[in-house]
TITORZA-936265 format. One record per residue (C-alpha): x, y, z. Coordinates in steps of 0.2 Angstrom, whole numbers, plus 2048, in hexadecimal, padded with zeros to 3 digits. Each point is the difference from the previous one (the first is absolute). Layout:
<recs>
XYZ ...
</recs>
This chain:
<recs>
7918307F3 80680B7F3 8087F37F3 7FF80B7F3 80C80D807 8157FF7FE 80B7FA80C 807811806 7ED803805 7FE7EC808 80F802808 7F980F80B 7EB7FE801 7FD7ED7FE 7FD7F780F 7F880C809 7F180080E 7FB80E808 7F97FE813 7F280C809 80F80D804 8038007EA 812803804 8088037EF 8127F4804 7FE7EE803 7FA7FC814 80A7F5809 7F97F4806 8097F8810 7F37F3809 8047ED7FF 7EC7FD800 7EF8077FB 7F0801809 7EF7F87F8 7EF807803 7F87EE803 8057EE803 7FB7FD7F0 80B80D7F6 80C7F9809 7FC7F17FA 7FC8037ED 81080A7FF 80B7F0808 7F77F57F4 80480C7F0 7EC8017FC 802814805 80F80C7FA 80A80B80F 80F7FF80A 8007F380E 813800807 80F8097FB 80B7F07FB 7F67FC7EF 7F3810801 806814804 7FB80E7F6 80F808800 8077F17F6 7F17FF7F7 8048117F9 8127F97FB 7F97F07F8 7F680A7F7 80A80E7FA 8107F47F9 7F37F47F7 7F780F7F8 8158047F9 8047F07FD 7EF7FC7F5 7FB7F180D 7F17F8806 8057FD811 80D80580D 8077F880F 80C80A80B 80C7F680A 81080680B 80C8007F6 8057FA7F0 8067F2804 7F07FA80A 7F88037F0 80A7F47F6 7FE7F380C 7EC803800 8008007EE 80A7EE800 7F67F9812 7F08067F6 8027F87EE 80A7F1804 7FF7EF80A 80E7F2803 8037F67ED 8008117F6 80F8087F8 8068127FB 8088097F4 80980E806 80D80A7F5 813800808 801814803 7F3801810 80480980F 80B7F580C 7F57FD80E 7F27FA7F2 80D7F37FB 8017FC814 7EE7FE800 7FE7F67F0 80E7F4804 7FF7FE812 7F1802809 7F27FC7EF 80B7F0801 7F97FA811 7F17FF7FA 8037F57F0 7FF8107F3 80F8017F4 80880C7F5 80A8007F0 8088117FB 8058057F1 80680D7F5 7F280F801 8058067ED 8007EF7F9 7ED7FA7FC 8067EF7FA 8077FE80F 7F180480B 7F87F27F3 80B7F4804 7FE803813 7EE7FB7FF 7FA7F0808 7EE7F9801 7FF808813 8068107FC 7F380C808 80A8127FF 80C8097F6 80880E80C 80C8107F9 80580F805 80280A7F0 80B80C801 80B7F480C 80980380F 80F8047FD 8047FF7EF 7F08097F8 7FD7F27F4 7F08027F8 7F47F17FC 7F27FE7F2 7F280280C 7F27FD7F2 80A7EF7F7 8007F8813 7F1803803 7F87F77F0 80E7F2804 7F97FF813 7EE7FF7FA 8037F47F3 8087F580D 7F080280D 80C80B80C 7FF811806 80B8127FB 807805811 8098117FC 80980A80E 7FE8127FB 80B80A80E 80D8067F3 7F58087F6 7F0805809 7EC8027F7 80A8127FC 80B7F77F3 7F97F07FD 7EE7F5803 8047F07FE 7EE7FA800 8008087EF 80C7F67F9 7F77F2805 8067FA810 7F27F980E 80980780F 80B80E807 809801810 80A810806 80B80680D 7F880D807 80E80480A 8078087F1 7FB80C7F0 7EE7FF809 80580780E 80E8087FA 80C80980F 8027F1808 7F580080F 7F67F2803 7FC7ED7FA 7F47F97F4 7FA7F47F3 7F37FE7F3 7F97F37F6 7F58047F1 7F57F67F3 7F07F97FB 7F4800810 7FD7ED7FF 8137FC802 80381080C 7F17FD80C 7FD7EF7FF 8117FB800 80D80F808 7F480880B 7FA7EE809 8117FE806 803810805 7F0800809 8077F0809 811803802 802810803 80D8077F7 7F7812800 8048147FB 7FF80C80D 7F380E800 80E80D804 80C7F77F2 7F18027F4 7FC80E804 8138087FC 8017F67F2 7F28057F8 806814801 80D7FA7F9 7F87FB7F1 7FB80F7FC 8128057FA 8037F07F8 7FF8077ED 80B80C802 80C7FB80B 8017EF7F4 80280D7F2 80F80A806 8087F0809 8017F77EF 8058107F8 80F80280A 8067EE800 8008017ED 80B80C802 80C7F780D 8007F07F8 80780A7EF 80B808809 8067EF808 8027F67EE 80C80E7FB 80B7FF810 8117F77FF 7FF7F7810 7ED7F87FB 8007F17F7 7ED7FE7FE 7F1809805 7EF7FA7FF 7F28097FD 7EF7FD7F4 8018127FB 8127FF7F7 7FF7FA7EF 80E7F2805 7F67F8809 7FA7F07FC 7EE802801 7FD8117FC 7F68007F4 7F47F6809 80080B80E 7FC80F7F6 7F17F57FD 7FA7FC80F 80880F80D 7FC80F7FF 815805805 80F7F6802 7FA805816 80D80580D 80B7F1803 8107FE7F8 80C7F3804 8117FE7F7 8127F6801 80E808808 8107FA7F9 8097F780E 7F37F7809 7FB800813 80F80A805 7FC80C7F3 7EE801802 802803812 80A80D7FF 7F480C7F6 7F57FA80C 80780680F 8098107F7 7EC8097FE 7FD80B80D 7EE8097FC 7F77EE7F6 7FC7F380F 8067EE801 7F07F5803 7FA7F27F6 7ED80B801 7FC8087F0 7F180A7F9 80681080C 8018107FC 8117FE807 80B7F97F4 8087F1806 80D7F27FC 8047EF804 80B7F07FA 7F27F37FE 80F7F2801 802804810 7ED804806 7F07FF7F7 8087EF7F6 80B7FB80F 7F77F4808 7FD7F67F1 80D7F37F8 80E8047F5 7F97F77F2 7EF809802 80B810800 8097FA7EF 7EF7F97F9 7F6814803 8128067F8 80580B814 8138027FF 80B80780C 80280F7F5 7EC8057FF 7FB80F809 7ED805802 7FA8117FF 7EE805803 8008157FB 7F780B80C 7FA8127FE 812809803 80980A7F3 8087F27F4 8118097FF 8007FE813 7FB7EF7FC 80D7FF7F3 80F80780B 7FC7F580E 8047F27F4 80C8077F7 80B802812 8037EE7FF 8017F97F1 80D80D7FD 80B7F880D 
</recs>
């Protein structure tokens, strides 16, 4: 449907199948099977000789519509919803990977990717090198004659870096391997990474797609041989699925994506200037602040800096707890992507179960504070903060 039409237009009509009723919003779709007219559609439909929906673990309408709608965003063949984001990094891996082959996965991923990676891919005889996400020599260097995927999230969790989507992706194909790139930071509103060359996208749903924090869910998005053949099979057989009723929120939450994306990024730009200017900060990090490292390649490939900001607080945990615990509108919970503005001390949560040298290695002191802007007034934003790092 409708390729040729903007993504503020995708965002809203793509994906859409009217029923007999024509209803003019999505239907939801709640049945866990479908009724055939004959043995042998039933038949035809199990064997994959004849299109339709068959049960609601790998077929449903309702997350039909989703599949549809975020691949027409994200310029993708193929789309495969999964329960949550993380089921969809571990489809992606279970998918492309079998015991012998090696990754390459940048240092800054999200910490329970690091769990995955390091912990339960290694039971199966799948290893991983990780390296620094800005350093293409060293992504290079990783490679060995097994390796099969290169994985980033770009911008990362939580420091924002911002890697060189199209230089890895020529180094990964080069090698025989395959661009993995976790979009959830930036969303199909701000960045498409298949664009830039990569051969697959994951999401957390659960965030900027959904985007008031209300359900779970995952995507992953590519070329229909690897999507289908590959991710699709295993979830077909393991079951990691989407929910009509969580695709069906998430989908009208789409519809604000653009311009919720918009005037998040807008006011984190203006939080993170304020921050680098505040006595009691020693670093902020942010891709749409001219310090940052890799800002001129973000301007490149983002549309905006987008709506998380993490920065240092001088004087470590203690420090950064206490500006924590001294807001009293944003929310403490390690959840972003809200139109609730909220905070969180990835030391201590989202990178806590990892090792301390993992946590040195993605550059997560005690001192870093995560937040991911919401839609509320940014000087209330602003004084929130301000209540504690004044302390």
């Amino acid at each position: 449907m409708i390729q040729n039409y903007d993504i503020e237009t995708l965002a809203v009509r793509a994906g859409i199948t009217r029923s007999q009723f024509n209803e003019h919003s999505e239907a939801l779709y709640l049945t866990s099977s479908f009724v055939f007219e004959s043995a042998a559609q039933a038949a035809a439909r199990f064997q994959g000789n004849e299109p339709g929906n068959i049960y609601s673990r790998f077929t449903n309408p309702t997350v039909t519509a989703f599949q549809e709608r975020l691949a027409a965003l994200e310029g993708a063949e193929a789309c495969v919803a999964t329960a949550s984001g993380m089921s969809a990094i571990l489809a992606t891996f279970m998918a492309l990977l079998k015991s012998g082959d090696h990754v390459v996965s940048s240092s800054g991923v999200f910490g329970a990717t690091v769990q995955l990676l390091n912990n339960i891919l290694l039971k199966f005889g799948i290893e991983t090198t990780f390296v620094d996400g800005t350093d293409v020599v060293a992504w290079k260097s990783a490679l060995r004659p097994g390796t099969r995927v290169l994985y980033l999230e770009t911008p990362s969790n939580p420091l924002t870096e911002v890697f060189d989507i199209g230089a890895l992706a020529r180094l990964a194909h080069g090698a025989g391997a395959l661009l993995v790139v976790d979009n959830c930071f930036c969303t199909p509103a701000l960045q498409r990474p298949i664009d830039l060359g990569a051969d697959l996208v994951v999401h957390s749903a659960t965030k900027y797609l959904d985007g008031q924090g209300r359900v779970l869910g995952g995507a992953v998005l590519g070329r229909r041989e690897l999507v289908m053949d590959g991710v699709f099979s295993f979830l077909r057989t393991a079951g990691p699925s989407l929910s009509p009723f969580n695709a069906w929120v998430l989908l009208k939450g789409m519809e604000t994506l653009g311009i919720r994306m918009e005037a998040q990024s807008r006011s984190a730009m203006e939080l993170a200037a304020w921050l680098e200017k505040h006595p009691s900060v020693a670093k902020v990090h942010y891709p749409g602040l001219p310090s940052h490292p890799q800002y001129q390649l973000a301007r490149k490939q983002q549309r905006s800096g987008g709506a998380v900001v993490s920065f240092e607080v001088k004087g470590g945990r203690e420090r950064a707890w206490r500006v924590i615990d001294s807001t009293r509108m944003i929310s403490i919970t390690a959840n972003l992507g809200d139109t609730k503005t909220t905070i969180t001390h990835p030391a201590t949560t989202t990178h806590g179960r990892i090792s301390d040298q993992a946590r040195a290695r993605a550059g997560i002191t005690e001192g870093l504070v995560r937040v991911a802007v919401g839609l509320e007034s940014v000087r209330d934003i602003l004084a929130d903060l301000e209540r504690g790092l004044a302390l």
